[in-house]
Backbone as CSV, one residue per row, in Angstrom:
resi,resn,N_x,N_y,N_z,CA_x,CA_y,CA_z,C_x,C_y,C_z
1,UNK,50.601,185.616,-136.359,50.873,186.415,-135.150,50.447,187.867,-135.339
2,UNK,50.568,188.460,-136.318,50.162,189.797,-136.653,48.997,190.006,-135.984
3,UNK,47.967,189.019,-136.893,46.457,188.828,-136.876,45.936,189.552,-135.354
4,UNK,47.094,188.575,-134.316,46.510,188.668,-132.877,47.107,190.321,-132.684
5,UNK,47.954,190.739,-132.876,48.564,191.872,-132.327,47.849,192.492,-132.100
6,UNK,46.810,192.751,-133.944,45.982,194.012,-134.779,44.461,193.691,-133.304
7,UNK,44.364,192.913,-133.645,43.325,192.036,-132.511,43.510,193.031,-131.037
8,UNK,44.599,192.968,-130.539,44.649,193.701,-129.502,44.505,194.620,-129.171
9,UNK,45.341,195.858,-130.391,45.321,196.583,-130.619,43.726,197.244,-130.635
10,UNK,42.956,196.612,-131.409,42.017,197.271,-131.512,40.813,197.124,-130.196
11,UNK,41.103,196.214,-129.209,40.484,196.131,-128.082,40.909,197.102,-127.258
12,UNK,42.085,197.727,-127.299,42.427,199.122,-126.397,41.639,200.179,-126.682
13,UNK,42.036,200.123,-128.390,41.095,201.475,-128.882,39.990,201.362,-128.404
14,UNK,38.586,200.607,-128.549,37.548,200.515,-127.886,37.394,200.712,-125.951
15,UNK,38.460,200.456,-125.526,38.105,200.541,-124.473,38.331,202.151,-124.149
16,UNK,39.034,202.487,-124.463,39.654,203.797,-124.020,38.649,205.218,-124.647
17,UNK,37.806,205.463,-123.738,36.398,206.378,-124.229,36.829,207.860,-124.144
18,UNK,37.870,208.383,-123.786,38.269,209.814,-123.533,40.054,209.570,-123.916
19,UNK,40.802,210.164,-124.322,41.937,210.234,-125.106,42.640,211.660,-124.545
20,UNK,43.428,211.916,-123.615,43.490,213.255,-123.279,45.169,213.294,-123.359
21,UNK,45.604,214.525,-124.369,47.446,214.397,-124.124,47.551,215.700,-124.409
22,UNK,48.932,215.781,-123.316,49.031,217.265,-123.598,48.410,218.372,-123.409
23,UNK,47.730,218.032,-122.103,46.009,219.415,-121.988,46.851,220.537,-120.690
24,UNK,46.929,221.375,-121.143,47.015,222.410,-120.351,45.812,223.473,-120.628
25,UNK,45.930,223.628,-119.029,44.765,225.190,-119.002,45.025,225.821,-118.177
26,UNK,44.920,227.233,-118.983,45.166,228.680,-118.273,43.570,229.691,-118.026
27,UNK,44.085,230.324,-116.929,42.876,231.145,-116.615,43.606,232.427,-116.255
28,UNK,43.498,233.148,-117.400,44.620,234.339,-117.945,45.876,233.900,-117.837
29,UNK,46.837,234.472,-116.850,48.195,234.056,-116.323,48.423,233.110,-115.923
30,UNK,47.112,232.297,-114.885,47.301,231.835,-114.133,47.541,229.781,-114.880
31,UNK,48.210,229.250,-114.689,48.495,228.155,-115.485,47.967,226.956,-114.282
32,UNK,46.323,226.625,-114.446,45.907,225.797,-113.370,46.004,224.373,-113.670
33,UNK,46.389,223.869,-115.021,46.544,222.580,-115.499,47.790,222.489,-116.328
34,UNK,48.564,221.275,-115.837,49.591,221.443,-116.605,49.944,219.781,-117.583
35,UNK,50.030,219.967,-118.565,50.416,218.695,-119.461,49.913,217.030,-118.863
36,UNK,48.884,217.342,-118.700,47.867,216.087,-118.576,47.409,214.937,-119.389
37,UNK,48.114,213.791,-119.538,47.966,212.933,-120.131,46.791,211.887,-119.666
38,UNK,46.273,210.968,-119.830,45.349,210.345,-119.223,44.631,209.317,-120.194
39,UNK,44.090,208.382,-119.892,43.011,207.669,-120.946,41.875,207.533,-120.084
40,UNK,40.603,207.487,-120.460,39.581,207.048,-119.517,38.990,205.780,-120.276
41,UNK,38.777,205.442,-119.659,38.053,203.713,-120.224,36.191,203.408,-120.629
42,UNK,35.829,203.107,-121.173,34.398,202.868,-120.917,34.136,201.790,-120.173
43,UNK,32.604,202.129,-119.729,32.119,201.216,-118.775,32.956,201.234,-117.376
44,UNK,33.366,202.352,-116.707,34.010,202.520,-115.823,33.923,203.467,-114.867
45,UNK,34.120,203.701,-113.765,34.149,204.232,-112.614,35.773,204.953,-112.044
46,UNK,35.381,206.433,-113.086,37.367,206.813,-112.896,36.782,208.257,-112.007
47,UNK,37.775,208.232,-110.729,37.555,209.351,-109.549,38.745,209.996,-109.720
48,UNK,38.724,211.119,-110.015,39.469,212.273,-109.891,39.861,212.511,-108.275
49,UNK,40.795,212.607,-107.558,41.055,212.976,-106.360,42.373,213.956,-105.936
50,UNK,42.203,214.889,-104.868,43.609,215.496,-104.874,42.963,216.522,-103.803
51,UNK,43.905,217.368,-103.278,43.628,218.598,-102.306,42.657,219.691,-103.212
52,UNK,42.039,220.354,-102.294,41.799,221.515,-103.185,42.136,222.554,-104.230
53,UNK,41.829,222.978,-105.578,42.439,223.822,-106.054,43.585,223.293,-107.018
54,UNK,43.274,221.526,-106.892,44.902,221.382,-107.502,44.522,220.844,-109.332
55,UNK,43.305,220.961,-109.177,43.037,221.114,-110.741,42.162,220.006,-111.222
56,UNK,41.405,218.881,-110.302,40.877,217.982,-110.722,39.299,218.624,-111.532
57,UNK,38.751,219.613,-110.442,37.315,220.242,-111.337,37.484,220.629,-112.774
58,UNK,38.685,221.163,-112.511,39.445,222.276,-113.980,39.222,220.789,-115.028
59,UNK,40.284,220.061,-114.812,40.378,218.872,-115.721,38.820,218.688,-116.320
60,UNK,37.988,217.874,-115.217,36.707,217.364,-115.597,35.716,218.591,-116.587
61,UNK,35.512,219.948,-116.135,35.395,220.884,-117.202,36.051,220.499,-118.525
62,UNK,36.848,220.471,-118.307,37.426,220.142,-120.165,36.987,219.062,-121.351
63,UNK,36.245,218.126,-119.986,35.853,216.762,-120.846,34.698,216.877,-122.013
64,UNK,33.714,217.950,-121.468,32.823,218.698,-121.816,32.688,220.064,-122.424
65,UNK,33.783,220.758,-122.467,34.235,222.200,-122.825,33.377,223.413,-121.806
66,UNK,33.616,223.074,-120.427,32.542,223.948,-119.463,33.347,224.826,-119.802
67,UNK,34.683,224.763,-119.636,35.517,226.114,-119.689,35.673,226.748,-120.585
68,UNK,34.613,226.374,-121.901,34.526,227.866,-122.842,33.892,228.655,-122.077
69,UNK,32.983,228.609,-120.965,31.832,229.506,-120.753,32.582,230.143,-119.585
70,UNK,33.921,230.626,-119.352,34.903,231.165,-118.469,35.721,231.975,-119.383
71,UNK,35.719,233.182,-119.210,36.616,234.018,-120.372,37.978,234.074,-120.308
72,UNK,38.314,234.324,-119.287,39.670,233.906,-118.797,40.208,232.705,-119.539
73,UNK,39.735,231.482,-119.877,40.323,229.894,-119.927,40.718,229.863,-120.941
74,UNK,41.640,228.851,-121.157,42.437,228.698,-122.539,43.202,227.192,-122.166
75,UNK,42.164,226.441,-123.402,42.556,225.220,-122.985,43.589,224.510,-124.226
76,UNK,44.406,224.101,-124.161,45.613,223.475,-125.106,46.179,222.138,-125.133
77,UNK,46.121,221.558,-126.223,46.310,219.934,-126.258,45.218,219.067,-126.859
78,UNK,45.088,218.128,-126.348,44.345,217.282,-127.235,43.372,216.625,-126.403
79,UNK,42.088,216.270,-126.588,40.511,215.607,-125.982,40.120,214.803,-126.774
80,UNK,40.086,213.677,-126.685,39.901,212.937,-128.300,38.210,212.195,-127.109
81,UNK,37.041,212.118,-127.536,36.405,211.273,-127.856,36.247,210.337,-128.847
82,UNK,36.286,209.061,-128.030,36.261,207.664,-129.297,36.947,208.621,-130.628
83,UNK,37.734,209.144,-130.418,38.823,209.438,-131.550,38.594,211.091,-132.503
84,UNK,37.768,211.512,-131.481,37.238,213.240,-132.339,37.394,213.818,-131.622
85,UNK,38.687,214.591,-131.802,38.821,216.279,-131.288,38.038,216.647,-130.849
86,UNK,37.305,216.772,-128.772,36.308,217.531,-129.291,36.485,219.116,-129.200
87,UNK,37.574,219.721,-128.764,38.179,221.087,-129.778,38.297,221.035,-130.733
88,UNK,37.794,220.377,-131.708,37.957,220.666,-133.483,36.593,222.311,-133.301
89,UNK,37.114,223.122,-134.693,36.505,224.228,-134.361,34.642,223.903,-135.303
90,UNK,34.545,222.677,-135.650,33.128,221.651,-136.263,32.785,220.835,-135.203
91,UNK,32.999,220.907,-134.320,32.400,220.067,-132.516,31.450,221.502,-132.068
92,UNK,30.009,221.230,-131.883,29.185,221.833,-131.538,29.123,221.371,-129.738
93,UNK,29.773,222.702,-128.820,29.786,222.327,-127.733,28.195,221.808,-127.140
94,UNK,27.404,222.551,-127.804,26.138,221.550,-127.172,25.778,220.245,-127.575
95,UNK,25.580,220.191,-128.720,25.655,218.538,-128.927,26.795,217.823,-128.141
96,UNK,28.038,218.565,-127.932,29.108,217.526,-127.076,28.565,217.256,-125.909
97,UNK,27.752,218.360,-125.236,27.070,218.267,-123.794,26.228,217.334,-123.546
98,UNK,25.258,217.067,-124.581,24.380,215.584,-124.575,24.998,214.393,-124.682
99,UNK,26.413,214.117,-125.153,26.794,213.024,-125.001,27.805,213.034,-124.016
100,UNK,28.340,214.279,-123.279,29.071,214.184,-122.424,28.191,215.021,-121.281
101,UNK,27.440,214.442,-121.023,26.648,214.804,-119.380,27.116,215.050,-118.512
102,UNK,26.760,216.323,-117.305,27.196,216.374,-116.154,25.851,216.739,-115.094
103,UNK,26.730,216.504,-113.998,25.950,216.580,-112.800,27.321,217.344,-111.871
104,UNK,26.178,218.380,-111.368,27.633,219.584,-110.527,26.981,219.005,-108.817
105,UNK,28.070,219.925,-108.169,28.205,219.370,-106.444,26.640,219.729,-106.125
106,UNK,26.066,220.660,-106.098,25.336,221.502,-105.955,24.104,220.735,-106.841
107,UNK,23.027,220.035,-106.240,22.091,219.598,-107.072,21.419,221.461,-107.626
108,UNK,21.047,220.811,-109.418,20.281,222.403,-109.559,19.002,222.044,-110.667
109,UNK,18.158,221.268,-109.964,16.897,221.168,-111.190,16.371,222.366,-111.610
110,UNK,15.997,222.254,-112.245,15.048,223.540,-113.234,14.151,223.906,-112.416
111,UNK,13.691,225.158,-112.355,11.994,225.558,-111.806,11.067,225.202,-112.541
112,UNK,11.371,223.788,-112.771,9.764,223.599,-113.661,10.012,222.134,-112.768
113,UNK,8.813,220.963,-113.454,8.038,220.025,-113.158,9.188,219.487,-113.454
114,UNK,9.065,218.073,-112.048,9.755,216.718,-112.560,9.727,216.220,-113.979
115,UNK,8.948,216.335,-114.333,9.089,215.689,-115.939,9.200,216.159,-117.043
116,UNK,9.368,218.073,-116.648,10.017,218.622,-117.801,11.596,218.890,-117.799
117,UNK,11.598,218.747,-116.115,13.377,218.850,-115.729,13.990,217.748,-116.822
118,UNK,13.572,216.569,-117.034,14.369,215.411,-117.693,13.646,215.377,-119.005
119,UNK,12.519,216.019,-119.750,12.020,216.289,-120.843,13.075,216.812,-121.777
120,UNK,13.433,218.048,-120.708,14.184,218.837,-121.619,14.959,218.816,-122.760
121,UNK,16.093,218.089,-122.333,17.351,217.897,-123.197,17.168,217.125,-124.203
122,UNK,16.157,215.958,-123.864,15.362,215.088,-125.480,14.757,215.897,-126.191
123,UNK,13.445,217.134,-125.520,13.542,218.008,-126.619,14.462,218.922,-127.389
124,UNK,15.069,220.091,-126.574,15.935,220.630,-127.897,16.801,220.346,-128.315
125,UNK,17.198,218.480,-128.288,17.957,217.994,-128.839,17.249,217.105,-130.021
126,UNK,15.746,217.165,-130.270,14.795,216.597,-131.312,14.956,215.145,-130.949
127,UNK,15.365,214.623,-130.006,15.172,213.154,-129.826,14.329,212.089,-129.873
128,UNK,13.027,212.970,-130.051,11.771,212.054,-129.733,10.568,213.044,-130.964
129,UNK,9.661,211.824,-131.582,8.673,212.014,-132.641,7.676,212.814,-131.847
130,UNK,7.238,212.339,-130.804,6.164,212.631,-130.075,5.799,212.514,-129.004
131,UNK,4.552,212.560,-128.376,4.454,212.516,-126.838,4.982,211.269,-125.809
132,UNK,4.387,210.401,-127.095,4.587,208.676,-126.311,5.972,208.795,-126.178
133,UNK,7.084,208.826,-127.078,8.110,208.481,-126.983,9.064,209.556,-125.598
134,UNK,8.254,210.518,-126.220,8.964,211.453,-124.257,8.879,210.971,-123.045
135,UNK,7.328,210.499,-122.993,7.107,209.725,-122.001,8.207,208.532,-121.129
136,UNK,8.442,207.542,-122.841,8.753,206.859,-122.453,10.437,206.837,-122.540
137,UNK,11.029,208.536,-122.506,12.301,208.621,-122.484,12.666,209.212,-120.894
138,UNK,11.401,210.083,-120.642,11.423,210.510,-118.889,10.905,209.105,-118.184
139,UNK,10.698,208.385,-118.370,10.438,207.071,-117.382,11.768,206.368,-117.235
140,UNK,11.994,206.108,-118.598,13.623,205.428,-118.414,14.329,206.382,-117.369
141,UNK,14.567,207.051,-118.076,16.099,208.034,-117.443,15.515,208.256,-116.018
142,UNK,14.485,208.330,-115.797,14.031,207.871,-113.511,14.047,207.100,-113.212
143,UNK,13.839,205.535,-113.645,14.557,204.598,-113.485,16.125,204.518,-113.435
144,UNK,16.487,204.880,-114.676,18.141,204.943,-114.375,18.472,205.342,-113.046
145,UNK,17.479,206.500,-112.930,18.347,207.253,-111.409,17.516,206.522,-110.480
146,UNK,16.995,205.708,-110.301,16.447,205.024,-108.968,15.986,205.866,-108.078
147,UNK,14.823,206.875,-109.291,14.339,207.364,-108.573,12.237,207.577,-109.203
148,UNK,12.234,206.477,-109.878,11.206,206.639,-110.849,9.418,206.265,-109.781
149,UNK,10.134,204.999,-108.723,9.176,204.719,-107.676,8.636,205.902,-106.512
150,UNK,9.619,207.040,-106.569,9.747,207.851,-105.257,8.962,208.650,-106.006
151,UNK,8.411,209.209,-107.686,8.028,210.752,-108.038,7.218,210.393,-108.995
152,UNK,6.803,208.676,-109.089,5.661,208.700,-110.676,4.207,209.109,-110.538
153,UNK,4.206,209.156,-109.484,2.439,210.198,-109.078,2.393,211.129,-108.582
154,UNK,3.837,212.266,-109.369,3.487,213.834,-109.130,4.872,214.318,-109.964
155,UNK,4.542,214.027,-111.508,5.511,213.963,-112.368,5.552,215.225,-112.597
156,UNK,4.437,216.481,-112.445,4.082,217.255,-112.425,4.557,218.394,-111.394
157,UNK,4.816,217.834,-110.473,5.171,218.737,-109.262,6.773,219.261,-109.520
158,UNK,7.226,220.010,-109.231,7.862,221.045,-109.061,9.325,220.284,-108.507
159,UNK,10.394,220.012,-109.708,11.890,219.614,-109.279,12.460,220.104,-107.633
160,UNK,12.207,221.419,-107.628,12.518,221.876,-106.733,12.017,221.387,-105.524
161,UNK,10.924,220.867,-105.131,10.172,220.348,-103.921,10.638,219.087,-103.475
162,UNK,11.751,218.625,-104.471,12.186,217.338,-103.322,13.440,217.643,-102.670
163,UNK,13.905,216.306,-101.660,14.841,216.132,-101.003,16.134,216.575,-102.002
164,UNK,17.120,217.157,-100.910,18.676,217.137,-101.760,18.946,215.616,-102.527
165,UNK,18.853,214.765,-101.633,19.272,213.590,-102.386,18.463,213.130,-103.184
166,UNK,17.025,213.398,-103.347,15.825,213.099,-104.658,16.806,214.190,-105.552
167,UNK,16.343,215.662,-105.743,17.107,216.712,-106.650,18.376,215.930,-107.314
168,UNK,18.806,215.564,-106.470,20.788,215.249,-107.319,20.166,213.996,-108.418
169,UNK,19.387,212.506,-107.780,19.152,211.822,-108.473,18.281,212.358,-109.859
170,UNK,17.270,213.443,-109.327,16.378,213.560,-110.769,17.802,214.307,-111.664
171,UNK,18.632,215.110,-111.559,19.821,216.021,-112.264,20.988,214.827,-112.748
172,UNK,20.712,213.650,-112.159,21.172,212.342,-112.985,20.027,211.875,-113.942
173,UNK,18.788,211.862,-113.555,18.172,211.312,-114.680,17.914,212.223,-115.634
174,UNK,17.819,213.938,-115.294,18.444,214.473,-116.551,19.839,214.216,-117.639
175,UNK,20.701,214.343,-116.898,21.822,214.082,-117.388,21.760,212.798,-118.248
176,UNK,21.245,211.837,-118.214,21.306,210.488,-118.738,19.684,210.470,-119.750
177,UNK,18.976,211.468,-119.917,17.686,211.354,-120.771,18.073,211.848,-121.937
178,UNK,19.388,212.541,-122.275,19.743,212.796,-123.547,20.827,211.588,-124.212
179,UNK,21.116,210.199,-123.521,21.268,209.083,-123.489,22.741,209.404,-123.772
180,UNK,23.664,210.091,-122.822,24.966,210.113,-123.169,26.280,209.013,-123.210
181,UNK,27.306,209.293,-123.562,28.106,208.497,-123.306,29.250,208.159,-122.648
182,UNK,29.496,209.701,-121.917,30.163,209.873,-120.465,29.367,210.579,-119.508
183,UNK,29.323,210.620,-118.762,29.024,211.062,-117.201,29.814,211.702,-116.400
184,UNK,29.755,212.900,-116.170,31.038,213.792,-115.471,29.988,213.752,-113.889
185,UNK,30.787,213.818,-113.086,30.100,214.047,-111.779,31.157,215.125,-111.253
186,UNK,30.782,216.667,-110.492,31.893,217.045,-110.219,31.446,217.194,-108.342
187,UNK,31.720,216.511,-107.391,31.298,216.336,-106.451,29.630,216.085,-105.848
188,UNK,29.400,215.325,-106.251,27.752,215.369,-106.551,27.263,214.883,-105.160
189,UNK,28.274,214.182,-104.051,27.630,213.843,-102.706,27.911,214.830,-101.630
190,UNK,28.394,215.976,-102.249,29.216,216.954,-101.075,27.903,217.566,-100.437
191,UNK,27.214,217.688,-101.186,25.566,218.489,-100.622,24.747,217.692,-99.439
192,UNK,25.222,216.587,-99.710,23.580,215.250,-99.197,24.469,214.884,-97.880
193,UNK,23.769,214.782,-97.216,23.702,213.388,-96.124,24.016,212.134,-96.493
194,UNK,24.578,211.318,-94.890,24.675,209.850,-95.514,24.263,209.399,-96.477
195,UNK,22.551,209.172,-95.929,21.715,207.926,-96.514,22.010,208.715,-97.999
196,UNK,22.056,209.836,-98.272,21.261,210.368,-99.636,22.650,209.844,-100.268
197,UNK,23.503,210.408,-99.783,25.086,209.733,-100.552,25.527,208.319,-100.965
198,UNK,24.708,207.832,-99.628,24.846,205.919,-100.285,23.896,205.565,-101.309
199,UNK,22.712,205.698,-101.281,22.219,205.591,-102.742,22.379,206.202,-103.678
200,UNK,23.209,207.465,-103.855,24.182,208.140,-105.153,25.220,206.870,-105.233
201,UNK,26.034,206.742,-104.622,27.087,206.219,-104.555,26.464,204.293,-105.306
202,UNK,25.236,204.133,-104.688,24.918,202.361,-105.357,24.690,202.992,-106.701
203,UNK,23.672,204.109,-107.194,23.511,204.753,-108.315,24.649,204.486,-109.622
204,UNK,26.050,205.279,-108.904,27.103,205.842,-109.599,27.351,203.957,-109.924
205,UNK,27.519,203.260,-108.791,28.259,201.768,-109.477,26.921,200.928,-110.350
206,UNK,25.270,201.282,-110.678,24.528,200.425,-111.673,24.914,201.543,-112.906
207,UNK,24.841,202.782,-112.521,25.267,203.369,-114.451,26.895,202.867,-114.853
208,UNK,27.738,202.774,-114.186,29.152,201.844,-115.377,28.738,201.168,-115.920
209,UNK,27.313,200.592,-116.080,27.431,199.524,-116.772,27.228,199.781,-118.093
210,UNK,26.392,201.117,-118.208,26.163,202.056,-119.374,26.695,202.782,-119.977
211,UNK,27.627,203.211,-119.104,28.598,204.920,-119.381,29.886,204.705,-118.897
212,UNK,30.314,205.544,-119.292,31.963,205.989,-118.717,31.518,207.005,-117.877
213,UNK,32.022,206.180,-116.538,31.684,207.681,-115.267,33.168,208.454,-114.633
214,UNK,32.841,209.771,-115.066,34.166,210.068,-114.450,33.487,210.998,-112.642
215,UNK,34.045,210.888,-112.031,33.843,211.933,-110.584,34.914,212.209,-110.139
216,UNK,34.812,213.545,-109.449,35.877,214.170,-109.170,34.693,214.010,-107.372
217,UNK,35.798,214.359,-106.256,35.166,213.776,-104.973,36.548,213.794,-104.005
218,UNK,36.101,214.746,-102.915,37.208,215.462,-101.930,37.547,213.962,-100.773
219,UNK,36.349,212.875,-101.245,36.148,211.901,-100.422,37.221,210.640,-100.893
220,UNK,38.227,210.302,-100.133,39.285,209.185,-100.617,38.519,207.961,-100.425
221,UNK,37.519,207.898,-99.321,36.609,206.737,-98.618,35.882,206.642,-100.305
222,UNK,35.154,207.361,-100.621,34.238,207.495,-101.685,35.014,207.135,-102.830
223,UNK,35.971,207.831,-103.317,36.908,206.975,-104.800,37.206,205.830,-104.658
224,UNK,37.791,205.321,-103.127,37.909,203.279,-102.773,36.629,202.727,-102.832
225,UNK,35.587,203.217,-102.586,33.819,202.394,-103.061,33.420,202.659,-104.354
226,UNK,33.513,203.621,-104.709,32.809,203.234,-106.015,33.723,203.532,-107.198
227,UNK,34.990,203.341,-107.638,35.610,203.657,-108.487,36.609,202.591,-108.851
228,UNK,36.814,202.199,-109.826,37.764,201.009,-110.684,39.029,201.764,-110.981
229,UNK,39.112,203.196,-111.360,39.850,203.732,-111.910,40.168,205.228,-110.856
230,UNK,41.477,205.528,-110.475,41.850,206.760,-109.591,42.672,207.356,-110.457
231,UNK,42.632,208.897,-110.385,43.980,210.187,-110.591,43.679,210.782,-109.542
232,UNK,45.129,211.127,-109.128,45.704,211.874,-108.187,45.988,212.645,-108.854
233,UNK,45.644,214.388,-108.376,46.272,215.783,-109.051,46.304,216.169,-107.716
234,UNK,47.744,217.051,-108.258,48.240,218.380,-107.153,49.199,218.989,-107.671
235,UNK,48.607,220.522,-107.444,49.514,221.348,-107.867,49.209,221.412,-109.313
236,UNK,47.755,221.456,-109.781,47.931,221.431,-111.626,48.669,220.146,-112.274
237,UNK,48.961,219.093,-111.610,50.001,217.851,-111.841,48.994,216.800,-111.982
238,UNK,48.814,215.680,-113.163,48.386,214.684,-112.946,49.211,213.792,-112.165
239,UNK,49.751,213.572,-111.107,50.674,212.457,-110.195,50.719,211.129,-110.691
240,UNK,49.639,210.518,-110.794,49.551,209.148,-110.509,47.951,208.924,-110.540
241,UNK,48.172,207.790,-111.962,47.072,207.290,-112.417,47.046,206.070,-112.244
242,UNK,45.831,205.179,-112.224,45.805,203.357,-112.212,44.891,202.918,-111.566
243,UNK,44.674,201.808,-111.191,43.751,201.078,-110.654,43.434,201.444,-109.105
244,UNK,42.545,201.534,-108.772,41.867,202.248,-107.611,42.548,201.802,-106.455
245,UNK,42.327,200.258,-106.211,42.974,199.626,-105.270,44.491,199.534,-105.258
246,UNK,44.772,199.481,-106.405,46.811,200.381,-106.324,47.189,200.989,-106.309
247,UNK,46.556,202.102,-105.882,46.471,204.235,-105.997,46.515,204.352,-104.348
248,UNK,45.984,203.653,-104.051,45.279,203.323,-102.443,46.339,202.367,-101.452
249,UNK,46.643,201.342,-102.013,47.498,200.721,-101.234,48.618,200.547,-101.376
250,UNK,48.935,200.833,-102.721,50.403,200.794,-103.369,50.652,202.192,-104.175
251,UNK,51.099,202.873,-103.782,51.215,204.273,-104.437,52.401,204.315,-105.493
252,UNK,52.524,204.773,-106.623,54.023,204.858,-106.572,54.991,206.042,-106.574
253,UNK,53.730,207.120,-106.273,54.497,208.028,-106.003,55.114,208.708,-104.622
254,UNK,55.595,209.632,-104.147,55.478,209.611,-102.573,54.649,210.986,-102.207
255,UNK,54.185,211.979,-103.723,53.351,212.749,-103.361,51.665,212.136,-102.908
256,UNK,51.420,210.692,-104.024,50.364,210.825,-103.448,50.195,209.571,-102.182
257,UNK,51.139,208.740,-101.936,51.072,208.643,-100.567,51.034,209.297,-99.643
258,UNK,51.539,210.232,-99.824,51.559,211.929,-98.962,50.424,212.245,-98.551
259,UNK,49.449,211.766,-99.551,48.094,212.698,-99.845,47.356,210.949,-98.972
260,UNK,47.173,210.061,-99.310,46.707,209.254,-98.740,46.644,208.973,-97.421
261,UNK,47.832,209.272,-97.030,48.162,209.118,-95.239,47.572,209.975,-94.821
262,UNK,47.202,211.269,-95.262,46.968,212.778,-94.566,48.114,213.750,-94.085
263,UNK,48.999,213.627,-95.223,50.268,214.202,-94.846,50.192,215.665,-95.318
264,UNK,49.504,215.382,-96.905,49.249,216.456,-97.327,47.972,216.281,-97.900
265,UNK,47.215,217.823,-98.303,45.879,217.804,-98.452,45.184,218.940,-97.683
């Protein structure tokens, strides 16, 4: 019987790709996160949701350490990737950035060429021997973003010259050319139009199959489509964590039924 326990045991550990206890963050005085516990899962689709201001962006910053680059911030507690501090003061926040990728609301490619926008991060991260292999690391990662058919005969042309919803996808196939292992999205459909949002949104559900996706998203419609996994924050409060479709129809709290009905928000 042991045998099976240890067995189990160690199928949690694997699943559970982000480890977060005890995270508070301050921005000077101001105390915008408060004692946040959480697990995130791999291979999953977890949406951050809540009113404005109530701390879900703040959170998702932390997964990645955006909020060193805020002088004010002061973050406290514990971030465990697959089991490493990544506040240990030997965690190189840029190397954490290549394996913990983001994509902000606001598509923002580089002023350079489609294919140095997603070049990039394989180079000054030494990922690749040589030309062939760049090549064939900017082809993948535009595929990933389902967007490799729309820009392979003007790889050359200028990030900036496409559509909002092309831009956001190529700033996913950046994000994913340094071959990470979470995916932060911090409102990434708030910019686009429908159509451009529904193919983010089919996007966001073919990468779980690769990554741990976390998104944060003002859209409750949008966390019930593409997300396995919901938190509710308000007020700096993680509320209520769990399965998407029981966050949604079965609450158990009455703040965030509150928030579901449109009571509050």
């Amino acid at each position: 019987m042991n045998d099976m326990r240890i067995v189990e045991r160690d199928v949690d550990i694997t699943e559970n790709k982000i480890t977060a206890r005890g995270v508070q963050v301050y921005y000077g005085t101001n105390h915008a996160l408060k004692d946040v516990d959480v697990d995130i899962l791999d291979k999953t689709v977890t949406a951050f949701i809540g009113p404005s201001g109530c701390g879900k962006s703040t959170f998702l910053r932390c997964l990645n350490r955006m909020n060193d680059t805020v002088a004010s911030a002061r973050v406290e507690g514990e971030i465990l990737l697959e089991g490493e501090n990544i506040y240990d003061p030997k965690v190189d926040p840029v190397q954490l950035r290549a394996k913990v990728g983001m994509v902000f609301q606001k598509p923002n490619p580089f002023p350079k060429s489609i294919y140095d926008n997603v070049a990039y991060g394989p180079k000054i991260h030494g990922l690749t021997r040589n030309k062939a292999e760049l090549d064939e690391i900017v082809e993948k990662s535009l595929r990933r973003a389902a967007i490799w058919n729309e820009v392979k005969d003007r790889l050359d042309a200028s990030g900036t010259g496409l559509s909002g919803g092309q831009q956001q996808r190529l700033c996913i196939a950046r994000a994913v050319a340094t071959n990470p292992e979470v995916l932060l999205m911090d409102e990434p459909c708030s910019a686009l139009d429908p159509i451009a949002t529904a193919q983010v949104e089919e996007l966001i559900d073919e990468l779980r199959s690769q990554y741990s996706v976390v998104i944060v998203t003002h859209s409750m419609q949008q966390a019930a489509r593409v997300s396995q996994k919901t938190a509710f924050f308000h007020l700096g409060h993680l509320v209520e964590y769990g399965e998407t479709g029981q966050i949604f129809t079965n609450p158990q709290d009455p703040r965030t039924e509150s928030y579901i009905t449109g009571r509050i928000g």
